[in-house]
VOBA-338493 format. One record per residue (C-alpha): residue number from 1; residue in one letter; x, y, z. Coordinates in Angstrom, 2 decimals, m for minus. Layout:
<recs>
<rec seq="NUM" type="A" xx="X" yy="Y" zz="Z"/>
...
</recs>
This chain:
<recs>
<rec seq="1" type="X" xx="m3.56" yy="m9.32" zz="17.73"/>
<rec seq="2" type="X" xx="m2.13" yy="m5.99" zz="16.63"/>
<rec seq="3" type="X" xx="m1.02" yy="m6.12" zz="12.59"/>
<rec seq="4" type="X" xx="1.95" yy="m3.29" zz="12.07"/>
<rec seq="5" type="X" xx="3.90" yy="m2.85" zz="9.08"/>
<rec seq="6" type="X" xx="7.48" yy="m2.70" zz="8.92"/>
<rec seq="7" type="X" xx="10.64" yy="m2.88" zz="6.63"/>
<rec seq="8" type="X" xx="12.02" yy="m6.16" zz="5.78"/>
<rec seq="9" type="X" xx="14.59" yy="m7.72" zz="3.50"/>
<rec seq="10" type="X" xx="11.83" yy="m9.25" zz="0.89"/>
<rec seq="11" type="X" xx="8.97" yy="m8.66" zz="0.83"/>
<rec seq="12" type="X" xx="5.97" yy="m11.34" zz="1.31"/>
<rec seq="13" type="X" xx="3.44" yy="m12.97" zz="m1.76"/>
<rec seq="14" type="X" xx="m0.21" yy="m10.85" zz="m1.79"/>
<rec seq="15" type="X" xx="m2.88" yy="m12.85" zz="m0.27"/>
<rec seq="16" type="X" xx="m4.03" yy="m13.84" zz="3.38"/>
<rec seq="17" type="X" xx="m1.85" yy="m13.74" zz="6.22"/>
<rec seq="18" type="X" xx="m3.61" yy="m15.16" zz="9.55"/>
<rec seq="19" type="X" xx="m3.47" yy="m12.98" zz="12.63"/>
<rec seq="20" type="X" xx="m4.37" yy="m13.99" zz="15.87"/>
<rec seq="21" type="X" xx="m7.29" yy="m16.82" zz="14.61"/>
<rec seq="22" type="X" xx="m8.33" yy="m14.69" zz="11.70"/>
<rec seq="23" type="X" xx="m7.61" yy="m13.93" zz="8.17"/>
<rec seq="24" type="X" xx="m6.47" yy="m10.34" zz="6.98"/>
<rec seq="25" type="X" xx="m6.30" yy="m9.11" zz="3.32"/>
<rec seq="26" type="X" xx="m2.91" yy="m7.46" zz="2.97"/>
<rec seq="27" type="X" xx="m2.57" yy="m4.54" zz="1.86"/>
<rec seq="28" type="X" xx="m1.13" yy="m3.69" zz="m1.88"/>
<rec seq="29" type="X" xx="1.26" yy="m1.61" zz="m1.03"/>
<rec seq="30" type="X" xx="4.33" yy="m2.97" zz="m2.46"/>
<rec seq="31" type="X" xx="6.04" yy="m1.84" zz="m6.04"/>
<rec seq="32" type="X" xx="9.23" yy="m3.08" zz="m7.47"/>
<rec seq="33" type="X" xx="10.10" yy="0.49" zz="m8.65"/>
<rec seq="34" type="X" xx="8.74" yy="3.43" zz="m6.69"/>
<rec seq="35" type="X" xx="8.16" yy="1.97" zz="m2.87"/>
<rec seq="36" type="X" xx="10.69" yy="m0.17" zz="m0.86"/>
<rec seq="37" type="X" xx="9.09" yy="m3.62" zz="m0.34"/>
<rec seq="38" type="X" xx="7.17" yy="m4.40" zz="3.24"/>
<rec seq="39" type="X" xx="6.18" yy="m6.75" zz="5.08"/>
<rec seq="40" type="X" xx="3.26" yy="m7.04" zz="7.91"/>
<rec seq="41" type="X" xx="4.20" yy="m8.65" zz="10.93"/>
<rec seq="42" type="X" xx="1.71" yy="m9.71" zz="13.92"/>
<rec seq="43" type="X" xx="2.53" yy="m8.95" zz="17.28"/>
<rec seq="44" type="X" xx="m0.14" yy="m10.49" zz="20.20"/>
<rec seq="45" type="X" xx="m1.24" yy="m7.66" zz="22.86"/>
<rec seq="46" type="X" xx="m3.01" yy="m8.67" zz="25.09"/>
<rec seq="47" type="X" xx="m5.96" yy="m6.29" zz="26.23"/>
<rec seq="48" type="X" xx="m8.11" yy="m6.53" zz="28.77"/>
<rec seq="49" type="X" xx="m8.18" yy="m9.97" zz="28.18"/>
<rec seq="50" type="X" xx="m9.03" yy="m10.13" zz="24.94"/>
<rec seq="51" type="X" xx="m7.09" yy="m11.35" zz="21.47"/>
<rec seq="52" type="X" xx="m8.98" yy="m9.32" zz="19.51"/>
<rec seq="53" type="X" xx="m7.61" yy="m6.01" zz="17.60"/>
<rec seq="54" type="X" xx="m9.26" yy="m3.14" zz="18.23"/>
<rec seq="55" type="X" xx="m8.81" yy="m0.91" zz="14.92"/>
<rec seq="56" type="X" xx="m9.94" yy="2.95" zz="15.07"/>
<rec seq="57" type="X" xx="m11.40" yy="3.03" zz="11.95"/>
<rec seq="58" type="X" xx="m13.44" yy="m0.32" zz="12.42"/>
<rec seq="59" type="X" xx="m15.31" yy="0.86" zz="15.65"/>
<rec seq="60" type="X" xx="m15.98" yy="4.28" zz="14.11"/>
<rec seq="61" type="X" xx="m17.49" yy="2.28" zz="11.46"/>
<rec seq="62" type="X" xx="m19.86" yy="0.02" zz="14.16"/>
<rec seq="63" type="X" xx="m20.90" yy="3.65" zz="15.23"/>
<rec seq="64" type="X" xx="m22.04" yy="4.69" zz="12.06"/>
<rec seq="65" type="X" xx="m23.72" yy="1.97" zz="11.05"/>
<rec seq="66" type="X" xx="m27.62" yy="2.81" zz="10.13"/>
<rec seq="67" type="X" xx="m29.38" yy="1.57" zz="13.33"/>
<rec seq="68" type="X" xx="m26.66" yy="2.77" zz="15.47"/>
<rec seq="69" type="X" xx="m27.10" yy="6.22" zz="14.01"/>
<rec seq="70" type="X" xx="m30.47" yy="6.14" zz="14.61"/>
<rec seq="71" type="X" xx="m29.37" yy="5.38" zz="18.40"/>
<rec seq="72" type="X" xx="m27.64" yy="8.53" zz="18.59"/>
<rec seq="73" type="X" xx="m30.47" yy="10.63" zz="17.23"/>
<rec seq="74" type="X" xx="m32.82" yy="9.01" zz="19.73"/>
<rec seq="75" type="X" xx="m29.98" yy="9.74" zz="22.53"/>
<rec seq="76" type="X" xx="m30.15" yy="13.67" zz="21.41"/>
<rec seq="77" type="X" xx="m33.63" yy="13.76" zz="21.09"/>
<rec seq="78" type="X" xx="m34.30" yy="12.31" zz="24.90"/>
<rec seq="79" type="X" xx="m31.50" yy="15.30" zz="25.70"/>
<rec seq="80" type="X" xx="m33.43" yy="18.22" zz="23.95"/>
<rec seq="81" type="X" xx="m36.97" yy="16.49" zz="25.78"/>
<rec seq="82" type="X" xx="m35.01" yy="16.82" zz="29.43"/>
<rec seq="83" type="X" xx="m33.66" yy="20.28" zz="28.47"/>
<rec seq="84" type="X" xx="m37.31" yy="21.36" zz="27.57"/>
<rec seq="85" type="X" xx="m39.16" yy="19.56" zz="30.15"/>
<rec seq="86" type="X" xx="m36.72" yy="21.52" zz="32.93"/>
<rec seq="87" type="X" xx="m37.10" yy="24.67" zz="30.94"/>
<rec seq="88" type="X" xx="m41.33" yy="24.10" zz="30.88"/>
<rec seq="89" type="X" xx="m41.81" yy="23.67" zz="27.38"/>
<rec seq="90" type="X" xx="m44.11" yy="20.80" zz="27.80"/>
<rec seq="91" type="X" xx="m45.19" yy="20.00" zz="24.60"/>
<rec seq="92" type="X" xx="m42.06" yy="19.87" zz="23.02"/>
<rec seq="93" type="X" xx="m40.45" yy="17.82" zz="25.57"/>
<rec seq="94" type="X" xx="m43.11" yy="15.41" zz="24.91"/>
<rec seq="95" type="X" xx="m42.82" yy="15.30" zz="21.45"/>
<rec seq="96" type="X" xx="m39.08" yy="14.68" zz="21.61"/>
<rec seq="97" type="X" xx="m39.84" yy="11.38" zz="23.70"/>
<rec seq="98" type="X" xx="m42.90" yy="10.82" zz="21.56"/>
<rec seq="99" type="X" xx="m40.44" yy="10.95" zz="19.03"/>
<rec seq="100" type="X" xx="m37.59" yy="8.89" zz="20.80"/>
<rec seq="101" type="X" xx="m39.45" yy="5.99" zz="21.89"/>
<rec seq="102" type="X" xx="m41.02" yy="5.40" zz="18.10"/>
<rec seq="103" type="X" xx="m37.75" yy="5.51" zz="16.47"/>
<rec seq="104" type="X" xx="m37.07" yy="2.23" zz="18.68"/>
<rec seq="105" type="X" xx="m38.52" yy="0.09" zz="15.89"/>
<rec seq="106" type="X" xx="m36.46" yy="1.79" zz="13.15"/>
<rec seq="107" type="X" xx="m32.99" yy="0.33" zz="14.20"/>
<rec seq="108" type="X" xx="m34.14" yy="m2.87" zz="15.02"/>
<rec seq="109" type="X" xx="m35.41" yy="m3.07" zz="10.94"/>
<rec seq="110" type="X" xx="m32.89" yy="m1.07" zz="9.79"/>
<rec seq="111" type="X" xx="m30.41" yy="m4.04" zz="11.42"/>
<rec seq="112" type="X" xx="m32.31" yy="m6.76" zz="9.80"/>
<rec seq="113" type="X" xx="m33.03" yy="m5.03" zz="6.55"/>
<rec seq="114" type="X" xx="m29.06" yy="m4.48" zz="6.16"/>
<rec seq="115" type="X" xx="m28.01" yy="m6.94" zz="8.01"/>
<rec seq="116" type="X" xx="m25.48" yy="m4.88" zz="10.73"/>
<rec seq="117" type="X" xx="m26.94" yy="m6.39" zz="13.74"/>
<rec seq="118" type="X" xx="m23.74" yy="m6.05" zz="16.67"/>
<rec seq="119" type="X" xx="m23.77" yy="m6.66" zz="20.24"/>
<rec seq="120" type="X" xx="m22.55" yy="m2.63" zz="20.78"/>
<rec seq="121" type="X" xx="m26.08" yy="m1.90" zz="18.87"/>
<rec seq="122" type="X" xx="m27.97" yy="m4.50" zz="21.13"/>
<rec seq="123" type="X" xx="m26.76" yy="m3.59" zz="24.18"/>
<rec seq="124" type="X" xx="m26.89" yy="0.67" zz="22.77"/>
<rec seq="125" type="X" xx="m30.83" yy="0.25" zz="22.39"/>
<rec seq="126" type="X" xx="m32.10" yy="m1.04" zz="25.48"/>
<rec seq="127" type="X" xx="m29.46" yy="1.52" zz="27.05"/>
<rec seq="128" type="X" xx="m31.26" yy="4.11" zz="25.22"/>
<rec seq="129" type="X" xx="m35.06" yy="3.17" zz="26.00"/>
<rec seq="130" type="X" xx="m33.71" yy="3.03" zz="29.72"/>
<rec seq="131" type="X" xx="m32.47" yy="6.32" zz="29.96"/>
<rec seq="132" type="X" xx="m35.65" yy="7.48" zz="28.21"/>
<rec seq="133" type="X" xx="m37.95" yy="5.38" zz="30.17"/>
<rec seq="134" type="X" xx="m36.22" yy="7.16" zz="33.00"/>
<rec seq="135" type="X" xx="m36.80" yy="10.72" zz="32.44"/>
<rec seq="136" type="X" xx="m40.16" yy="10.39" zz="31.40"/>
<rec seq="137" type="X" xx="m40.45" yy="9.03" zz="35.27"/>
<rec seq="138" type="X" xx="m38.44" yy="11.58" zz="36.59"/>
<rec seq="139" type="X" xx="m40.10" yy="14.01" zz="35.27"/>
<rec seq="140" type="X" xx="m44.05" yy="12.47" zz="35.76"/>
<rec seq="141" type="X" xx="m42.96" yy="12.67" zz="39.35"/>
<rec seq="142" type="X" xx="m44.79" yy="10.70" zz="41.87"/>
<rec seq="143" type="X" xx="m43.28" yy="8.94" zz="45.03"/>
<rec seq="144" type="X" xx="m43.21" yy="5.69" zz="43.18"/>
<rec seq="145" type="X" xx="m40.88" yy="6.93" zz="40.44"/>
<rec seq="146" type="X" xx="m37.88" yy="5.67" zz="40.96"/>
<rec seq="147" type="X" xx="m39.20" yy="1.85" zz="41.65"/>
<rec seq="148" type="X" xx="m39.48" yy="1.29" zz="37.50"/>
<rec seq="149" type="X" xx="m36.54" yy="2.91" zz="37.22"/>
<rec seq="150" type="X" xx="m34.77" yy="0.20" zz="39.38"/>
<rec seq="151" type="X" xx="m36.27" yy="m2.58" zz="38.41"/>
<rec seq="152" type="X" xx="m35.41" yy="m1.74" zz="34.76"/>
<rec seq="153" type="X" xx="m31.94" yy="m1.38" zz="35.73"/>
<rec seq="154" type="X" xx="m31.32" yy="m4.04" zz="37.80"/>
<rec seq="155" type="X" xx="m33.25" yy="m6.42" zz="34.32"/>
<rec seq="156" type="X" xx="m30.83" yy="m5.02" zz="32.20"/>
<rec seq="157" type="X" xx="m28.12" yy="m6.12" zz="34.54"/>
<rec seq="158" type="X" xx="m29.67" yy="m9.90" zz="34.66"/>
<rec seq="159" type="X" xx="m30.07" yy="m10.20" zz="30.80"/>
<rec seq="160" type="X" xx="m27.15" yy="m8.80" zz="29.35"/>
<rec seq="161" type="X" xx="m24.61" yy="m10.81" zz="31.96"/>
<rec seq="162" type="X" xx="m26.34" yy="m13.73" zz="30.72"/>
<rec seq="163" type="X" xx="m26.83" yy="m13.34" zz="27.03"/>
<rec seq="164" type="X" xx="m26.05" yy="m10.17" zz="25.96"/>
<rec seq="165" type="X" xx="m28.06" yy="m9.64" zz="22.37"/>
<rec seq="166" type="X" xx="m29.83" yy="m13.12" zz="23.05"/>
<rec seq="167" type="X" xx="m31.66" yy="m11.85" zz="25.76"/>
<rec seq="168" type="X" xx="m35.24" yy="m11.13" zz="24.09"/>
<rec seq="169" type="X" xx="m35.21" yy="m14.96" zz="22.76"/>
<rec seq="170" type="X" xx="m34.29" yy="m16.24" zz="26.55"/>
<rec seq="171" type="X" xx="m30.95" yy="m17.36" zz="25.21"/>
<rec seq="172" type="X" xx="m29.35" yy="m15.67" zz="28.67"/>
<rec seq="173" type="X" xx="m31.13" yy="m18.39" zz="30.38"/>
<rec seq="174" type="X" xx="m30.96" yy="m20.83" zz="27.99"/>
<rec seq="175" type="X" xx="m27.64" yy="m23.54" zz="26.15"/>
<rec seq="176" type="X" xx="m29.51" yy="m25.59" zz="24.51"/>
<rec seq="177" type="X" xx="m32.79" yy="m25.57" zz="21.75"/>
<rec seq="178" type="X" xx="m34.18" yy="m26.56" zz="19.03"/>
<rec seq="179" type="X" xx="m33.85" yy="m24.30" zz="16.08"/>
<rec seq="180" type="X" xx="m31.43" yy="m22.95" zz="13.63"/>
<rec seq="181" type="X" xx="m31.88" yy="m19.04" zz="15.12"/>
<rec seq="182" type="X" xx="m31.59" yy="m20.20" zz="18.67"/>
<rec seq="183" type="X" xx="m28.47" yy="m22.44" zz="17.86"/>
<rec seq="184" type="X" xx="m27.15" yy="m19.19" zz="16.33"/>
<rec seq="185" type="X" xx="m27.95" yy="m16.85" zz="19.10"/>
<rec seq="186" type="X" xx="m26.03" yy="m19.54" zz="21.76"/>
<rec seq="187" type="X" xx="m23.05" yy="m19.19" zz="19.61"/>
<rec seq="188" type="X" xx="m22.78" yy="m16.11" zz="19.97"/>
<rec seq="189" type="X" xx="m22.25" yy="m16.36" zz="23.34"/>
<rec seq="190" type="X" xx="m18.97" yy="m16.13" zz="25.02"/>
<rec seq="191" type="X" xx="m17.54" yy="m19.11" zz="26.56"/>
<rec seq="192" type="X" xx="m18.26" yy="m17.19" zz="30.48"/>
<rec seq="193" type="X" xx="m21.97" yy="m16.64" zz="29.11"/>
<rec seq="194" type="X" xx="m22.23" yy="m20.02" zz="28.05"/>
<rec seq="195" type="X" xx="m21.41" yy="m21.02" zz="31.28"/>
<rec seq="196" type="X" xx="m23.35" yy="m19.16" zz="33.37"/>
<rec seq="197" type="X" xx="m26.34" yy="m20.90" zz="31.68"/>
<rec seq="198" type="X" xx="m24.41" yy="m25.02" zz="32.54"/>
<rec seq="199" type="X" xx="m27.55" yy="m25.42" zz="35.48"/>
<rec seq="200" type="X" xx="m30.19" yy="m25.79" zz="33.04"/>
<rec seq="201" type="X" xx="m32.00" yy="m22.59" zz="33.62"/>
<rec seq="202" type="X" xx="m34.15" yy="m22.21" zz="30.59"/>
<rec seq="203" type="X" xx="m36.99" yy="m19.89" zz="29.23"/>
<rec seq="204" type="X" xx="m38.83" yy="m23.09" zz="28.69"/>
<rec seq="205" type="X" xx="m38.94" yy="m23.52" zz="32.47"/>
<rec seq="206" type="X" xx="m40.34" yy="m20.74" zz="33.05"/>
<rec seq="207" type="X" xx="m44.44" yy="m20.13" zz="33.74"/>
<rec seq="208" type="X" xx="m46.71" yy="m20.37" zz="30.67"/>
<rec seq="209" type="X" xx="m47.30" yy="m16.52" zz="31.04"/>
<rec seq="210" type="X" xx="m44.01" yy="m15.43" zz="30.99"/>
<rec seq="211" type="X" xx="m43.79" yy="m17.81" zz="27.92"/>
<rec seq="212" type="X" xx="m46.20" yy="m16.21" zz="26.09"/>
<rec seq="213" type="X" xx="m45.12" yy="m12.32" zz="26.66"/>
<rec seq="214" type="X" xx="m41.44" yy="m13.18" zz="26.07"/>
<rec seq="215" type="X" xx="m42.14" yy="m15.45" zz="22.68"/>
<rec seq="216" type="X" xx="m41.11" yy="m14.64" zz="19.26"/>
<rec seq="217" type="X" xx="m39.46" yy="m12.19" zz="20.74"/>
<rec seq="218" type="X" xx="m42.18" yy="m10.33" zz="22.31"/>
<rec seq="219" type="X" xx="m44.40" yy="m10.47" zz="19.25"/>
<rec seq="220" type="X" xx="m47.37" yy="m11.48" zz="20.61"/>
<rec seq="221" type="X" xx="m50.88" yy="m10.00" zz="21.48"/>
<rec seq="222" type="X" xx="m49.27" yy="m9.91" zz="25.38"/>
<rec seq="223" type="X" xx="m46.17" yy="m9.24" zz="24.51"/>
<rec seq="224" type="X" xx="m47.36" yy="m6.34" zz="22.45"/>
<rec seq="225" type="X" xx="m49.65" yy="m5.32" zz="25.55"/>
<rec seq="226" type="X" xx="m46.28" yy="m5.58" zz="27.73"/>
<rec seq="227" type="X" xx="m44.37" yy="m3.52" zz="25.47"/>
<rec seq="228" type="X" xx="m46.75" yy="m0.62" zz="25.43"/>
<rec seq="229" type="X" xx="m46.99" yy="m0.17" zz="28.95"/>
<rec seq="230" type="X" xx="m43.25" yy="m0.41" zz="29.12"/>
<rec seq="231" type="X" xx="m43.39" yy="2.77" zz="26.92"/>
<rec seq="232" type="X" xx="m46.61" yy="4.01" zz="27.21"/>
<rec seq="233" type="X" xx="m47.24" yy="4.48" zz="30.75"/>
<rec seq="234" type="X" xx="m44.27" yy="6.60" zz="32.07"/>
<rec seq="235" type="X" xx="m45.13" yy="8.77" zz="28.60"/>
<rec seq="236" type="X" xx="m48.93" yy="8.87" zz="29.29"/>
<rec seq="237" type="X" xx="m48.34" yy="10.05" zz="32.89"/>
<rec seq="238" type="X" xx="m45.89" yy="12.80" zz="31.53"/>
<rec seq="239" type="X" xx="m48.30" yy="13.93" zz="29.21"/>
<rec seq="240" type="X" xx="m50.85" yy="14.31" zz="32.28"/>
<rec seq="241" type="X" xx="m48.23" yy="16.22" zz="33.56"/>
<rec seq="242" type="X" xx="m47.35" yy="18.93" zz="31.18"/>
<rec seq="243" type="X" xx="m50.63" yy="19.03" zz="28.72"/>
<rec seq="244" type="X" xx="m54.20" yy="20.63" zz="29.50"/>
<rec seq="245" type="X" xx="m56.74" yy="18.01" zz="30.98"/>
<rec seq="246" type="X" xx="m59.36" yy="17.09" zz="28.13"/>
<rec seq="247" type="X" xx="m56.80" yy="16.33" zz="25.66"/>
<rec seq="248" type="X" xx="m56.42" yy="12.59" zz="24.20"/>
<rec seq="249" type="X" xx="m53.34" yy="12.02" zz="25.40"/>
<rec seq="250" type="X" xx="m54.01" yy="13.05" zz="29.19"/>
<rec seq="251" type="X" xx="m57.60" yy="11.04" zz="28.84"/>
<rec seq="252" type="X" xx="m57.99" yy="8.23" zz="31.53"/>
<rec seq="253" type="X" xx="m59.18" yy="5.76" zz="29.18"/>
<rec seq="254" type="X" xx="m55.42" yy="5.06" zz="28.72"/>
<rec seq="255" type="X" xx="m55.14" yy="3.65" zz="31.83"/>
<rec seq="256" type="X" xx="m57.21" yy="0.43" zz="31.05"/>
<rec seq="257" type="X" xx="m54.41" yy="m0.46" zz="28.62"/>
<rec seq="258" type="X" xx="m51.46" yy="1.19" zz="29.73"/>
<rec seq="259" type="X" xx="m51.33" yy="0.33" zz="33.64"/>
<rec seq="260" type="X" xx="m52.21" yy="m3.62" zz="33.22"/>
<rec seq="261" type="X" xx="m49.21" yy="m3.82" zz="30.52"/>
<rec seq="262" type="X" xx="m46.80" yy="m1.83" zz="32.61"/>
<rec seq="263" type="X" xx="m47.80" yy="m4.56" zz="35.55"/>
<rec seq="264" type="X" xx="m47.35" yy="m7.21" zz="33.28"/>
<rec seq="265" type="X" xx="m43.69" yy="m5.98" zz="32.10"/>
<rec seq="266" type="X" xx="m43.21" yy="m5.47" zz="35.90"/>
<rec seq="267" type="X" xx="m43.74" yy="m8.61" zz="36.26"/>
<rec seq="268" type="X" xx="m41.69" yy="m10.49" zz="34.05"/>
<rec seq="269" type="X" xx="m38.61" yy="m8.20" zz="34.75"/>
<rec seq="270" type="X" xx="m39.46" yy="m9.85" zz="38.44"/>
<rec seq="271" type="X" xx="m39.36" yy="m13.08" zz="36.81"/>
<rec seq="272" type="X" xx="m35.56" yy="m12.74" zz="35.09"/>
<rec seq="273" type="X" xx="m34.14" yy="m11.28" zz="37.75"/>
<rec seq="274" type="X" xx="m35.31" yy="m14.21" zz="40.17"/>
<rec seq="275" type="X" xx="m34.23" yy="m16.65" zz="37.59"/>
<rec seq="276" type="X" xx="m30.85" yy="m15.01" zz="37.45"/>
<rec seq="277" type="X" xx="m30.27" yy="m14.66" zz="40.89"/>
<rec seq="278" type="X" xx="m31.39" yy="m18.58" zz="41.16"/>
<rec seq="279" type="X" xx="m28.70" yy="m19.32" zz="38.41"/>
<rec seq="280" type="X" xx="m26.06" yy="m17.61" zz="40.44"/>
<rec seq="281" type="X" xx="m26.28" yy="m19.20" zz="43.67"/>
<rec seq="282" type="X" xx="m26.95" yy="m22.50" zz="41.99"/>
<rec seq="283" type="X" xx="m23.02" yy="m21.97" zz="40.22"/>
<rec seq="284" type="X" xx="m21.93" yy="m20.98" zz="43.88"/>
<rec seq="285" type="X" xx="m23.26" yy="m23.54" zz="45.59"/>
<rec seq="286" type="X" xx="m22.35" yy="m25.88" zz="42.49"/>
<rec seq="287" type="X" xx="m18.53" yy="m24.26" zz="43.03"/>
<rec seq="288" type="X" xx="m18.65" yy="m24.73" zz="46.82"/>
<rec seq="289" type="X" xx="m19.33" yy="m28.38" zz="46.28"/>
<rec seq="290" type="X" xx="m16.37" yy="m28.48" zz="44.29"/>
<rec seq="291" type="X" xx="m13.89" yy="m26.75" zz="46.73"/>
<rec seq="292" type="X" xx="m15.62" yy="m28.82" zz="49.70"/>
<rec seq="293" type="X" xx="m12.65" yy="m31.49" zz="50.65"/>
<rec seq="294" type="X" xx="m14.18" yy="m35.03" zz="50.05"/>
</recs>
């Protein structure tokens, strides 16, 4: 619904005015003396399919919020990292990523601590530790570089057509549960999300493993372990790449920690995107049954 303002005969009481399924303050604008009275009046647009009105001022606002802003600082500092890695400043492009990838904890507080959790910011940070993920691949080098980078990809695909900033609790591949935050987390799901997840395909289906690196929202001893290797590894090969051999970073002792969690993250992005390519031809095949003359 777009709210414009025009010129009327009388003007309307102060208070709410519903728009398009919501409620809008209106503005004080009118005075018996100086300003001619006005009036709002609602006119439905559709765009792109959607009811909603998009207002300048209120996505500039999303974009500034305080974990989104620290999005865009980790976005320029995985630019100045590339721009120094190509230009052989080594240590400085790996501080930049150093520096990127640690920041990823920061929004996700700063979005609970203010409470300016949106889907743009959801979808903004894994976006962001992709990209970064990917240079530091790119630029490790290595004939197997590009296989994380696809795989990575191709998981972000599976999650966020399923459950957008519900993915980390399963909710892409899940309509139904038990508590209050999981309840909340379906609901925010839009009615082609919700049914994309009719068949049944829940996290609680899934092996006990993948149960116990994707619970509480990865915050668990393999979770953690997955989560560093995610990171870790493409960063620790990097610094092998650009830094003298002998110094912690470039040590080999990494490898014992970093390598088996990478695996393990491999392997549970292998999981989602076979459950989501199960959930799709399940809804085809559901579909076909439907179309299939009796």
């Amino acid at each position: 619904m777009l709210c414009i303002a025009e010129s009327p005969r009388r003007a309307p009481k102060l208070g709410r005015q519903h728009c398009g399924g919501g409620i809008q303050q209106l503005p004080q604008q009118w005075n018996d003396h100086n300003h001619s009275r006005r009036r709002i009046r609602c006119i439905k647009i559709q765009i792109k399919g959607s009811s909603h009105c998009p207002n300048a001022r209120s996505c500039l606002q999303v974009l500034l919020l305080p974990p989104n802003l620290v999005g865009h600082l980790r976005l320029l500092l995985a630019h100045v990292a590339a721009t120094a890695s190509s230009a052989g400043h080594g240590s400085l492009a790996l501080s930049c990523f150093s520096c990127s990838l640690a920041l990823d904890a920061a929004d996700g507080w700063l979005a609970r601590r203010f409470n300016c959790s949106t889907s743009f910011g959801a979808l903004y940070d894994v976006v962001i530790d992709n990209l970064t993920r990917a240079m530091l691949w790119s630029a490790a080098g290595g004939p197997w570089a590009g296989l994380p980078i696809a795989l990575e990809g191709i998981t972000l695909a599976c999650t966020h057509a399923g459950g957008g900033a519900a993915w980390k609790s399963g909710g892409c591949f899940r309509c139904e549960g038990g508590g209050a935050s999981e309840a909340a987390a379906v609901a925010e799901l839009s009615c082609r999300q919700q049914a994309a997840c009719e068949h049944g395909l829940s996290i609680q289906d899934a092996p006990r493993w993948v149960q116990l690196v994707m619970g509480n929202g990865f915050r668990s001893p393999l979770g953690v372990l997955a989560i560093a290797g995610l990171s870790g590894c493409p960063l620790w090969l990097f610094a092998r790449s650009c830094l003298r051999p002998g110094t912690w970073l470039t040590t080999p002792a990494w490898a014992l920690v970093l390598v088996p969690g990478r695996l393990l993250a491999a392997a549970v992005e292998c999981w989602v995107v076979q459950r989501r390519m199960q959930q799709l031809t399940q809804q085809d095949a559901a579909a076909h049954q439907r179309l299939k003359p009796s």
